[in-house]
C-alpha positions as CSV (number, residue, x, y, z in Angstrom):
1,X,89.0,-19.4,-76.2
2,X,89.2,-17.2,-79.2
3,X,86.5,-16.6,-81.7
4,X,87.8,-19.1,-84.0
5,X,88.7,-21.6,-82.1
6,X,85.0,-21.2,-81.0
7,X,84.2,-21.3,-84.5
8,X,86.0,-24.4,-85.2
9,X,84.0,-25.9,-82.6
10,X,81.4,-25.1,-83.4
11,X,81.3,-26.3,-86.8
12,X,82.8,-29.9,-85.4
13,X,79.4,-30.1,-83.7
14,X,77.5,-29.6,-86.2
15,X,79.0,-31.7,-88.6
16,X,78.8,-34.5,-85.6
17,X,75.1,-33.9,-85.3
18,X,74.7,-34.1,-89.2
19,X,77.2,-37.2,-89.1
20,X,74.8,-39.0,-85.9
21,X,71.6,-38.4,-87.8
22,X,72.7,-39.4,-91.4
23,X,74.0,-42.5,-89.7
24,X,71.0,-43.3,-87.8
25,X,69.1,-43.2,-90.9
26,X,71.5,-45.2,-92.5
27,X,71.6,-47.8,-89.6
28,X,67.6,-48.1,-89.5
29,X,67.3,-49.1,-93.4
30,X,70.6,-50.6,-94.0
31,X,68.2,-54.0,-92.5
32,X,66.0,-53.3,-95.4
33,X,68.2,-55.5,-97.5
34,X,68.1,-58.4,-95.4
35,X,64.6,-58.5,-94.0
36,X,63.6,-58.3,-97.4
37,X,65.0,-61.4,-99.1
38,X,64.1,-62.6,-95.2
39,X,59.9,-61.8,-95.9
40,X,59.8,-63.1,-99.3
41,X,61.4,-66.8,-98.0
42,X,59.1,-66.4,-95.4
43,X,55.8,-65.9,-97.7
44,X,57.3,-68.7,-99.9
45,X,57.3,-71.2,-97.2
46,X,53.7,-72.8,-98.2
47,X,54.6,-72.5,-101.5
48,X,57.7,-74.2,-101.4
49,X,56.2,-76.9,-98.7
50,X,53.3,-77.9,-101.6
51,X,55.5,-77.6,-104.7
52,X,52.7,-75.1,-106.4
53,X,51.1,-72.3,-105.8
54,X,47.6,-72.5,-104.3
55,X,46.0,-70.5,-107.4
56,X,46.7,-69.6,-111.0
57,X,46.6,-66.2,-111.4
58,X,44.3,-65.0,-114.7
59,X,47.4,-61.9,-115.4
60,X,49.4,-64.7,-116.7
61,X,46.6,-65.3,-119.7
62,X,45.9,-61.8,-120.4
63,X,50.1,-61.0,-120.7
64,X,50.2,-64.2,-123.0
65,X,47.1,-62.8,-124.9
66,X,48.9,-59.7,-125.0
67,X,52.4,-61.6,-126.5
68,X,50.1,-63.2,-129.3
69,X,47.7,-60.3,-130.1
70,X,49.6,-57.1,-129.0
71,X,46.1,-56.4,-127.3
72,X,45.4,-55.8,-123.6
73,X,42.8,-57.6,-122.8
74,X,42.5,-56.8,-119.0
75,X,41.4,-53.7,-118.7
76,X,41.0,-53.6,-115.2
77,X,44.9,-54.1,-114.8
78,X,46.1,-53.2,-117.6
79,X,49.5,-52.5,-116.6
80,X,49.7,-55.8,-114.5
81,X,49.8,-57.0,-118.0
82,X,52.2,-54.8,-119.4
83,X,54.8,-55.6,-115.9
84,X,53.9,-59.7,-116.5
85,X,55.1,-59.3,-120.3
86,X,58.1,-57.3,-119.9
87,X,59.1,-60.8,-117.7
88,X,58.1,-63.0,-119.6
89,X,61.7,-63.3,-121.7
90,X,62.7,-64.8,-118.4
91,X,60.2,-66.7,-117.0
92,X,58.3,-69.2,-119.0
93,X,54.5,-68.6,-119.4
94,X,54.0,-72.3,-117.4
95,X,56.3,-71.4,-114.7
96,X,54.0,-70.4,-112.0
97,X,56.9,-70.7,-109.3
98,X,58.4,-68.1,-111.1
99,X,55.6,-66.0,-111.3
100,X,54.7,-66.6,-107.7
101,X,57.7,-65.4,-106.6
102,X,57.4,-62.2,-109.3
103,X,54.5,-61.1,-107.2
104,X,56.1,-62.1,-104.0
105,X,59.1,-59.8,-105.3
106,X,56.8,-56.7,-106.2
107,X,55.1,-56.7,-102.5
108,X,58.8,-57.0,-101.2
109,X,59.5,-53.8,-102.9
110,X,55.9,-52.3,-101.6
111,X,56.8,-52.8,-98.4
112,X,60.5,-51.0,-98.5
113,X,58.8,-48.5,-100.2
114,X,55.9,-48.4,-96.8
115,X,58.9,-48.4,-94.5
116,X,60.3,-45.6,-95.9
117,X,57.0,-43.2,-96.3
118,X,56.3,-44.2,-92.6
119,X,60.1,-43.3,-91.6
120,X,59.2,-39.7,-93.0
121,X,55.9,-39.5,-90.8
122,X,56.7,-41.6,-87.6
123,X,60.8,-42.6,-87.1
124,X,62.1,-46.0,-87.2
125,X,61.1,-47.9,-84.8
126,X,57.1,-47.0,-86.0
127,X,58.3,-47.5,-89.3
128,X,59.6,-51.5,-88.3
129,X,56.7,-52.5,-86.6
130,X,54.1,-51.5,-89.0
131,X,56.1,-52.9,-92.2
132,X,56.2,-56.7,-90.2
133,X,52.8,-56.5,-89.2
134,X,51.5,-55.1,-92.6
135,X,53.8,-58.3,-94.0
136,X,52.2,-60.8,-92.0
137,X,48.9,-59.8,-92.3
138,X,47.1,-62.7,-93.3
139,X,45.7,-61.2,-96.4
140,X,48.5,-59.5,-97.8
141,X,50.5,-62.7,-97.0
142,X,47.7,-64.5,-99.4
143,X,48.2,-61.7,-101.6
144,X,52.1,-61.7,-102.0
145,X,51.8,-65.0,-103.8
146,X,48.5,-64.9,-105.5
147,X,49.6,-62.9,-108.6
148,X,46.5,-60.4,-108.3
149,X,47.3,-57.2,-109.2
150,X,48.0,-55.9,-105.6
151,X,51.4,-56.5,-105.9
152,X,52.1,-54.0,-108.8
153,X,49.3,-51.7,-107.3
154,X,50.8,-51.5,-103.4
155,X,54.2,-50.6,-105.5
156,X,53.1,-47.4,-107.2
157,X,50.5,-46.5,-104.8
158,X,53.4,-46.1,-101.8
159,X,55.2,-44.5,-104.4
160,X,52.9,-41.9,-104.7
161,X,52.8,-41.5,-101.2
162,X,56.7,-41.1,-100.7
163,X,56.9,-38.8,-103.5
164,X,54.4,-36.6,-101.9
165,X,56.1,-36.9,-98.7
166,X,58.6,-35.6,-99.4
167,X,58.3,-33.4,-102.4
168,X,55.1,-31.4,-101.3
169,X,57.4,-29.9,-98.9
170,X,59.9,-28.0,-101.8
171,X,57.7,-28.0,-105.1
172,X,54.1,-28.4,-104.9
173,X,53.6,-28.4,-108.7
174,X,56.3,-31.0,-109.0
175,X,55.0,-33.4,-106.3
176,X,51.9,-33.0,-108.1
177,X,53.2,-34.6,-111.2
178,X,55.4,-36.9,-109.5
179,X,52.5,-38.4,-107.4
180,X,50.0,-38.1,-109.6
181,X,52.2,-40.4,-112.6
182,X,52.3,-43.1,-109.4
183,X,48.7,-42.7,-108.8
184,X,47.8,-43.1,-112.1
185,X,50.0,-46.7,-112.7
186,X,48.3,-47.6,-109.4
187,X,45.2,-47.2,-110.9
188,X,46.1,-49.3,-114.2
189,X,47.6,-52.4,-111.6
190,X,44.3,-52.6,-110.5
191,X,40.8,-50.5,-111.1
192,X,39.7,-50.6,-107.1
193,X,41.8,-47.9,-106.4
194,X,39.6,-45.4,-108.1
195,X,37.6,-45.0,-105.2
196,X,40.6,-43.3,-103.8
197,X,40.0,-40.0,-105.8
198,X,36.9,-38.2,-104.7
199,X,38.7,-38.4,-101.3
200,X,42.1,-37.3,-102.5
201,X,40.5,-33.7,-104.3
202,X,38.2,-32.9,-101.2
203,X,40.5,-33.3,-98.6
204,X,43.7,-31.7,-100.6
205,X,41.2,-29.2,-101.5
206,X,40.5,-28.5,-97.7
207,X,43.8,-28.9,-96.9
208,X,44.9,-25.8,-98.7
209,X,41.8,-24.0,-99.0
210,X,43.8,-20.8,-98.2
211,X,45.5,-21.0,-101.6
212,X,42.4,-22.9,-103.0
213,X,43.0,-21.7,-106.4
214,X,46.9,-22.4,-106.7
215,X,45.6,-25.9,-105.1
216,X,43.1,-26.6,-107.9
217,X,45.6,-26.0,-110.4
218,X,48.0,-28.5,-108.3
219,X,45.2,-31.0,-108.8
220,X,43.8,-31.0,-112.1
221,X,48.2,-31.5,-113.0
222,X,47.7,-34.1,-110.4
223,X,44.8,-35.5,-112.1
224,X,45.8,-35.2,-115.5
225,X,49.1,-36.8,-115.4
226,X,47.7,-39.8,-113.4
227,X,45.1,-40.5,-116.4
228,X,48.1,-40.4,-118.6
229,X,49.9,-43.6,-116.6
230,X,46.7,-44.6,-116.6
231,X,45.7,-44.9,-120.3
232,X,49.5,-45.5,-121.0
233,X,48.9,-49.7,-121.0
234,X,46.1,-48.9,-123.6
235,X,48.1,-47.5,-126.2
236,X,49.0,-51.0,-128.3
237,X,45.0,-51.2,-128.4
238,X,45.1,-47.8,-130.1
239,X,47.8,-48.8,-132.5
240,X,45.5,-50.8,-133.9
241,X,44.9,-50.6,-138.2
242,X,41.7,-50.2,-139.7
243,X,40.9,-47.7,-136.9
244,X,39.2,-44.0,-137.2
245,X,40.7,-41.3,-135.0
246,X,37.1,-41.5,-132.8
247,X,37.9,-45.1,-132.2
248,X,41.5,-44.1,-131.4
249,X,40.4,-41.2,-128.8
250,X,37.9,-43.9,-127.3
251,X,40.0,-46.2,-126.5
252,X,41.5,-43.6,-123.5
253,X,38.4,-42.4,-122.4
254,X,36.6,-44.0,-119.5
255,X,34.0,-47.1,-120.1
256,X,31.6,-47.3,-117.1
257,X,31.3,-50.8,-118.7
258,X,34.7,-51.8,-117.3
259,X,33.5,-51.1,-113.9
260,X,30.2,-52.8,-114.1
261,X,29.3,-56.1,-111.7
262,X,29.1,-58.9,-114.5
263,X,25.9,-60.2,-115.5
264,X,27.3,-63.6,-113.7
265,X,26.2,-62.6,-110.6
266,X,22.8,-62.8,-110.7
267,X,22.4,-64.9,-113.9
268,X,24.2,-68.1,-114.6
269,X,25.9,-67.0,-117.7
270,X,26.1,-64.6,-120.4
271,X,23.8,-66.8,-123.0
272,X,21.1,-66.7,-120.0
273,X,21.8,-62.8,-119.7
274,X,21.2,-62.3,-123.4
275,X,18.1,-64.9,-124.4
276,X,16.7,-66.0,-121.1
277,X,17.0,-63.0,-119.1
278,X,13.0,-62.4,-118.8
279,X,12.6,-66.1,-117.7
280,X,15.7,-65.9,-115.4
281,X,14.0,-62.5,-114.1
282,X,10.4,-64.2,-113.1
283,X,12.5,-67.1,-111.6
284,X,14.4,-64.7,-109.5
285,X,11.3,-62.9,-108.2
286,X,9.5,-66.2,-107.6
287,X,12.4,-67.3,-105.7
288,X,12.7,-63.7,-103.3
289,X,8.8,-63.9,-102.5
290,X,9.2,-66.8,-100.5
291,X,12.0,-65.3,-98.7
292,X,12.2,-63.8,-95.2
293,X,13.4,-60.1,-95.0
294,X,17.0,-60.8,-94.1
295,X,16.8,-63.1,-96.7
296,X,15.8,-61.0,-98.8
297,X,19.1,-58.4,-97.9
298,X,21.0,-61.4,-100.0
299,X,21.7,-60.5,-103.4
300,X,19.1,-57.5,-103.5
301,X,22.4,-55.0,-104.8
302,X,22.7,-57.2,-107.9
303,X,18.7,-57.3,-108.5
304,X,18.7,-53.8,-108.1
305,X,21.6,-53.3,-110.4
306,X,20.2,-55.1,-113.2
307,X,17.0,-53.9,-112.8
308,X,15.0,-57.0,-111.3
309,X,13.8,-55.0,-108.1
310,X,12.4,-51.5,-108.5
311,X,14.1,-49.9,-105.7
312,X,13.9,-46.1,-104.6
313,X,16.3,-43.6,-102.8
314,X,15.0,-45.5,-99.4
315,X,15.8,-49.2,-100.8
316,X,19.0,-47.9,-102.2
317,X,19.9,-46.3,-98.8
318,X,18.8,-49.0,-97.0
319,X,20.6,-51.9,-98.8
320,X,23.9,-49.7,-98.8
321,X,23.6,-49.7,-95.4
322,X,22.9,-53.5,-95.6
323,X,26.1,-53.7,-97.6
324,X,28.4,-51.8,-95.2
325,X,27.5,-54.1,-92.3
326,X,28.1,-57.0,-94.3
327,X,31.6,-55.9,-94.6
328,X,32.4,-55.2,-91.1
329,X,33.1,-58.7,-90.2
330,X,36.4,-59.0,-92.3
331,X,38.0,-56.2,-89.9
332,X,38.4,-59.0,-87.2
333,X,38.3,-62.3,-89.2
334,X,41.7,-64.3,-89.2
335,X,41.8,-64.3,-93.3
336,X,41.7,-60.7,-93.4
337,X,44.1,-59.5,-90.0
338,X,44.7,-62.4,-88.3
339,X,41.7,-62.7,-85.7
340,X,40.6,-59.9,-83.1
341,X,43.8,-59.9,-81.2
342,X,45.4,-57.4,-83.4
343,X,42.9,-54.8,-82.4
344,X,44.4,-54.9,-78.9
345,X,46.7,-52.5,-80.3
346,X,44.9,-51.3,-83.2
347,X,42.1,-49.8,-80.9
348,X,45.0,-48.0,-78.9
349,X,47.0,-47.0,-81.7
350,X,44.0,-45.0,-82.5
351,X,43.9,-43.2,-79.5
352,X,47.0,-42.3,-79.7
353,X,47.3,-40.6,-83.2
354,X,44.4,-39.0,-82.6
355,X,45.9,-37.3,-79.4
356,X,49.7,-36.6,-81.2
357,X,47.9,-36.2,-85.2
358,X,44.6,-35.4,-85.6
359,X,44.5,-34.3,-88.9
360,X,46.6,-37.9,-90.7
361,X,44.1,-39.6,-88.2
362,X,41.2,-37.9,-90.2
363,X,42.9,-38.1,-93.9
364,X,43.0,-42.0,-93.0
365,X,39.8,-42.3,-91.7
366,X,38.2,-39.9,-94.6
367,X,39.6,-42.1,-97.0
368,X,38.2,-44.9,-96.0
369,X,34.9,-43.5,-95.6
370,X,34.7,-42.4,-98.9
371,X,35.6,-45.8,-100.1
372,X,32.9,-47.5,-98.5
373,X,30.4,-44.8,-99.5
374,X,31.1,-45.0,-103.1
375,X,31.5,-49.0,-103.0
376,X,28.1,-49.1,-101.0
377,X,25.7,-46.6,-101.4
378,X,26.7,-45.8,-105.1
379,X,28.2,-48.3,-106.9
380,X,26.2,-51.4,-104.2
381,X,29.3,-53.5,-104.3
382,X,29.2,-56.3,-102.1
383,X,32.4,-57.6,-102.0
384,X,34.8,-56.2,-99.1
385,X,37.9,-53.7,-100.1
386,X,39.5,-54.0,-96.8
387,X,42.7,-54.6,-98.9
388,X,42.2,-51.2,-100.3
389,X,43.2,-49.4,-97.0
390,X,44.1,-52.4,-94.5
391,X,47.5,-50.5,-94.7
392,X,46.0,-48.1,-92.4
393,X,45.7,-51.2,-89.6
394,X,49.0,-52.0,-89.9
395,X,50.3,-48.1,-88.8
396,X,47.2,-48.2,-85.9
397,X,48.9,-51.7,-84.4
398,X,52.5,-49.9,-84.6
399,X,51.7,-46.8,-82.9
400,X,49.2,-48.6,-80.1
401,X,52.4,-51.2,-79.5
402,X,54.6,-48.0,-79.3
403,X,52.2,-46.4,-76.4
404,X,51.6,-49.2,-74.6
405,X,55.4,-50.3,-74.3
406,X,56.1,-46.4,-73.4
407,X,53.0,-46.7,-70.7
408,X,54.4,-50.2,-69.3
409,X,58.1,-49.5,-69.4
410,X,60.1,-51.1,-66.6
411,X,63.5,-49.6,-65.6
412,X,65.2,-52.4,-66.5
413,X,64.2,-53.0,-70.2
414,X,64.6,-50.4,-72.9
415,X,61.6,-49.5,-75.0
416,X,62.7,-50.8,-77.8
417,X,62.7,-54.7,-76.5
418,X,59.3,-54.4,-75.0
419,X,58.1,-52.9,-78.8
420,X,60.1,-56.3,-79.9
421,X,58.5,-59.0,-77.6
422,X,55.1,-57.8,-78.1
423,X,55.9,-57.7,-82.0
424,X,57.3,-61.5,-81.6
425,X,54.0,-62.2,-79.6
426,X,51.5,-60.5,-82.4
427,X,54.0,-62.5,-85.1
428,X,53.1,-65.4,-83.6
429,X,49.6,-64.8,-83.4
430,X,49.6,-63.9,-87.4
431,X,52.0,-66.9,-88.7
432,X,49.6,-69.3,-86.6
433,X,46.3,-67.5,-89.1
434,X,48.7,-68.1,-92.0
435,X,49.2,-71.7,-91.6
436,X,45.0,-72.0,-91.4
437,X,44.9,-70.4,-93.8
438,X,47.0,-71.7,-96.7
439,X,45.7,-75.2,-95.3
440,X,42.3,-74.4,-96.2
441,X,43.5,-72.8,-99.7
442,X,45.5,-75.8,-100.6
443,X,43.2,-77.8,-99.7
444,X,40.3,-76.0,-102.3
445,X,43.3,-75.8,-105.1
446,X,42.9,-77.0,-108.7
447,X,46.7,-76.3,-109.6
448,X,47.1,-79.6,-110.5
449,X,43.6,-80.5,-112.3
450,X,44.5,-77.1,-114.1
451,X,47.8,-78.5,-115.5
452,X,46.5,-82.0,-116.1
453,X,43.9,-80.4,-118.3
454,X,46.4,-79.0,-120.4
455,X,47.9,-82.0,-121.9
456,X,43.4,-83.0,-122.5
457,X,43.0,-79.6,-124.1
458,X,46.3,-79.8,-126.0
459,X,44.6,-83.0,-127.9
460,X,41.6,-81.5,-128.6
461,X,40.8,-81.0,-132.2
462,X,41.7,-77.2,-133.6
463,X,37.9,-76.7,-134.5
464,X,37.3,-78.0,-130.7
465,X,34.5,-75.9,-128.9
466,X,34.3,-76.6,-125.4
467,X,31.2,-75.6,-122.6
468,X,31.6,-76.0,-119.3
469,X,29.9,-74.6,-115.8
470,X,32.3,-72.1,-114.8
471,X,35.9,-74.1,-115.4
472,X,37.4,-71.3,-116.3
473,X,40.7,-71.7,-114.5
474,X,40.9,-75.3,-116.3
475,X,41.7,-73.4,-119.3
476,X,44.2,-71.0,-118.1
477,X,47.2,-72.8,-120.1
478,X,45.1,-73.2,-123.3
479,X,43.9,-71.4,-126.5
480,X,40.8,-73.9,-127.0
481,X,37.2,-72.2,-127.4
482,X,34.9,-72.1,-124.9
483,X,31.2,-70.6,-123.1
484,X,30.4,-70.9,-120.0
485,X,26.6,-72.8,-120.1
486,X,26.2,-73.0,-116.0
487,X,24.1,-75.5,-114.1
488,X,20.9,-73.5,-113.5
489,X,21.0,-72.6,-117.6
490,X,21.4,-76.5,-118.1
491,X,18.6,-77.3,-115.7
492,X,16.2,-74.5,-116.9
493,X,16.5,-75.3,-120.8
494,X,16.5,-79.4,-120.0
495,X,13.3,-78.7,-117.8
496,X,11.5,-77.1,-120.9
497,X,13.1,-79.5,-123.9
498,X,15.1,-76.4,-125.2
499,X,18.9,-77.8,-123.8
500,X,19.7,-77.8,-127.2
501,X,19.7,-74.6,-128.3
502,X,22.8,-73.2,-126.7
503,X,24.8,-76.2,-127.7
504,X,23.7,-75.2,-131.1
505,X,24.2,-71.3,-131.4
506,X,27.9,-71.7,-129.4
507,X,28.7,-74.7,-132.0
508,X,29.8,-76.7,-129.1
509,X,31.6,-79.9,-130.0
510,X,32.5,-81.0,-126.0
511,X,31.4,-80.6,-122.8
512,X,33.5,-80.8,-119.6
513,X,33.1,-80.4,-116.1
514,X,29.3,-81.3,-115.4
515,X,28.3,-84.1,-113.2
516,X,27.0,-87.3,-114.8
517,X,23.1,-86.9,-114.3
518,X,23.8,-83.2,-117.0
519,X,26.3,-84.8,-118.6
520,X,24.0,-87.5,-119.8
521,X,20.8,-85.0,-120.6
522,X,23.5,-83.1,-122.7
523,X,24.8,-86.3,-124.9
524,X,21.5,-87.1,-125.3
525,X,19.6,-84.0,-126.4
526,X,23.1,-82.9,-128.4
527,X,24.0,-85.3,-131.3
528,X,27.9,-85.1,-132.0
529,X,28.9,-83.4,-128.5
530,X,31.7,-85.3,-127.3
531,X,32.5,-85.8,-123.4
532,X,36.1,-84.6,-121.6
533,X,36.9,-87.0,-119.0
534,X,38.4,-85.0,-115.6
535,X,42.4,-86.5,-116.1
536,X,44.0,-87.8,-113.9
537,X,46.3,-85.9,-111.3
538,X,49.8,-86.0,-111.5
539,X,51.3,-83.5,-110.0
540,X,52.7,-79.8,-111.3
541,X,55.7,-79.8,-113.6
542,X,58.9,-78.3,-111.8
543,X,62.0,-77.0,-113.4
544,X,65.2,-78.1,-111.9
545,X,65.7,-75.3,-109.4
546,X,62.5,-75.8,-107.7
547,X,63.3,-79.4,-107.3
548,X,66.3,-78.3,-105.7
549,X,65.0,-75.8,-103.9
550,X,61.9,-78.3,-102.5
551,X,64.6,-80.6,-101.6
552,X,66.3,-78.6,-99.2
553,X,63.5,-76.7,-97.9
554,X,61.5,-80.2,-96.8
């Protein structure tokens, strides 16, 4: 054969090899297309079953706030509101099917986004398995629909993951930017993801502590560009007139008060925070002498946080560490991953990473760590975050059913139908949670009181002032004024002849949502304050589609 026939050859081999592996990519996420329109039917089965969603999401308000006032409002996901009013042209502010399956639309597009940085880092056949499982995971099933923030967040925050993936590689300074600009909007979708950064500068910083100074630079462009898409939802509040150029400025910096626990969880309400907060204080103490010491473990972050408990170094340690056990139980609980049985292959998946990829195993796990540190031992959150990083479960599960199908392997079945039935099993497993699931939500909904209280509210009078014991979701389709004046305030004030006095400063004209035994003390000791009547419940208006779409569907 002659050197360029060899040649020739050798090229045609090449270019096969090139052809084989482009097409194998393109085979693998060519089913993107269809399994995606395939998960979001299959997330908006309960939906579609009930004829509402199961919860009202409080975005909607702040993007209508935002339509009327050119404010935003929600801070805390500021660019939730931003995403929500760019929609609304097409889908009315009422239409919560619409905005349900928004949401459901944005987590579709998180998850194509998780396939692919997963593809980079594991293959295919990784990749599938941990996108369905991180699908059907009960809470970000729940999620999908709910209209939280999540769904926005999950889509930049994978983002910024893929862009790192697979920029880090050829410009370090650009990935940087790139992933940084994703971060930051991640950040804006929803606040919890702050917790992410003290992890993301030590371990980068460790990463490349060889170049440790050219890294530093990487990260304070990282850094920098991320507080940009950050503050970038703010800048209508800094439009504002009548404003100096310090109140301009202050609108981007960073308010600790935005990432405060509201008073609400300790005191009733905010007029009890403000005027009865020493009574409220004495009650509280009164109340936590009596208690037991694991009793006492309840509440004791938010008595520390406003003060009510004197608590030192020791007490602070020892009540994060109080905190962090209290959110263990979510890692196995069917609302959260669908019951224990996922960590058959979790716990393995584990094993194996650790044995193939140390290091991702300990950028994962660090993450997480520092998460929980922060949430527990400095800021003495309570609530769990295991949305945060539950991701992370999703990739265990997927690698521990890859090892054990490679460990188990017959000679008669391929590896990739063993991967398949034991992802139909764990399927199973997580669609039987669901249904629990959304049966106990429905059944706990006040969709419909919410929109038969629109057509009350709608008749109020325009000088209308409304209290009520945390109703707020009553008034999520109506401009009326309102206070929340909770049960314990009403009981404490009616107690000492004072229930007036709220009534009074607030100007309240009605009062809904109290039972009759407060309702009557309120009447009485309030002359003019007029009583709202719960409606009647008549269902959720539909538009056309829907109807259709309910039709065929039941």
């Amino acid at each position: 054969m002659s050197v360029s026939a060899r040649k020739d050859n050798s090229n045609t081999q090449v270019s096969n090899i090139l052809y084989s592996h482009i097409m194998r990519k393109f085979h693998s996420s060519v089913w993107l297309i269809p399994f995606s329109v395939f998960i979001v039917f299959i997330w908006m089965i309960p939906i579609l079953l009930a004829g509402y969603p199961f919860w009202i999401s409080a975005c909607i308000k702040n993007a209508r706030d935002f339509t009327d006032t050119g404010l935003v409002t929600g801070i805390s996901s500021s660019m939730s509101t931003i995403i929500l009013w760019l929609f609304h042209p097409v889908i009315d502010w009422s239409n919560i099917m619409g905005w349900t399956l928004l949401s459901a639309g944005f987590m579709m597009t998180a998850l194509v986004v998780w396939w692919w940085c997963i593809f980079k880092i594991f293959g295919a056949r990784v990749a599938w398995i941990s996108t369905i499982i991180f699908a059907l995971m009960p809470m970000y099933w729940v999620e999908a629909v709910r209209l939280g923030g999540y769904s926005f967040a999950f889509v930049f925050l994978f983002l910024s993951f893929l862009s790192f993936i697979l920029l880090f590689p050829r410009n370090k300074i650009f990935s940087s930017v790139i992933s940084g600009i994703f971060f930051g909007a991640t950040i804006a979708s929803n606040h919890a993801f702050l917790t992410f950064i003290i992890w993301i500068v030590i371990a980068y910083l460790w990463m490349q502590r060889k170049r440790w100074k050219v890294a530093l630079l990487e990260l304070v462009l990282f850094l920098g560009f991320a507080y940009a898409a950050y503050a970038s939802p703010l800048i209508p509040n800094a439009l504002q007139t009548d404003m100096t150029p310090l109140d301009r400025v202050a609108i981007f910096l960073p308010s600790t008060k935005e990432h405060m626990t509201g008073n609400t969880h300790l005191y009733p309400d905010s007029y009890a925070y403000e005027f009865l907060r020493d009574d409220f204080d004495e009650v509280i103490k009164d109340q936590v002498a009596d208690l037991s010491f694991l009793e006492k473990q309840q509440g004791q972050n938010f008595r520390i946080m406003f003060g009510v408990e004197e608590a030192g170094i020791i007490k602070k340690v020892l009540n994060g560490f109080w905190l962090l056990v209290n959110v263990l139980p979510p890692l196995v609980l069917s609302e959260t991953v669908g019951g224990i049985f996922l960590w058959l292959f979790i716990l393995p998946g584990i094993f194996f990473l650790y044995r193939e990829n140390k290091k991702l195993l300990i950028l994962i796990f660090g993450l997480w760590v520092a998460m929980e540190f922060q949430l527990r031992f400095i800021l003495h959150y309570g609530r769990d975050h295991l949305m945060d990083v539950g991701w992370a479960l999703s990739i265990f599960a997927a690698l521990g059913i890859v090892s054990i199908s490679k460990a188990l392997k017959p000679k008669k079945l391929s590896l990739n139908v063993i991967c398949i039935l034991m992802l139909i099993v764990i399927s199973i497993q997580l669609v039987q949670a669901n249904r629990k699931i959304f049966a106990l939500l429905y059944y706990k909904s006040e969709v419909p009181l919410t929109f038969a209280m629109k057509d009350v509210l709608d008749e109020l009078p325009e000088n209308a002032f409304v209290a009520h014991p945390r109703k707020e979701n009553m008034f999520l389709f109506s401009d009326t004024d309102r206070v929340v004046l909770h049960n314990p305030t009403i009981d404490f004030l009616a107690e000492r002849g004072r229930l007036k006095e709220p009534f009074d400063y607030y100007g309240v004209t009605h009062i809904f949502g109290y039972n009759k035994t407060r309702s009557d003390q309120i009447l009485k000791a309030v002359k003019g304050v007029e009583l709202i009547e719960e409606p009647e419940i008549e269902g959720v208006p539909l538009t056309p589609l829907v109807r259709l779409i309910l039709h065929v569907v039941r």
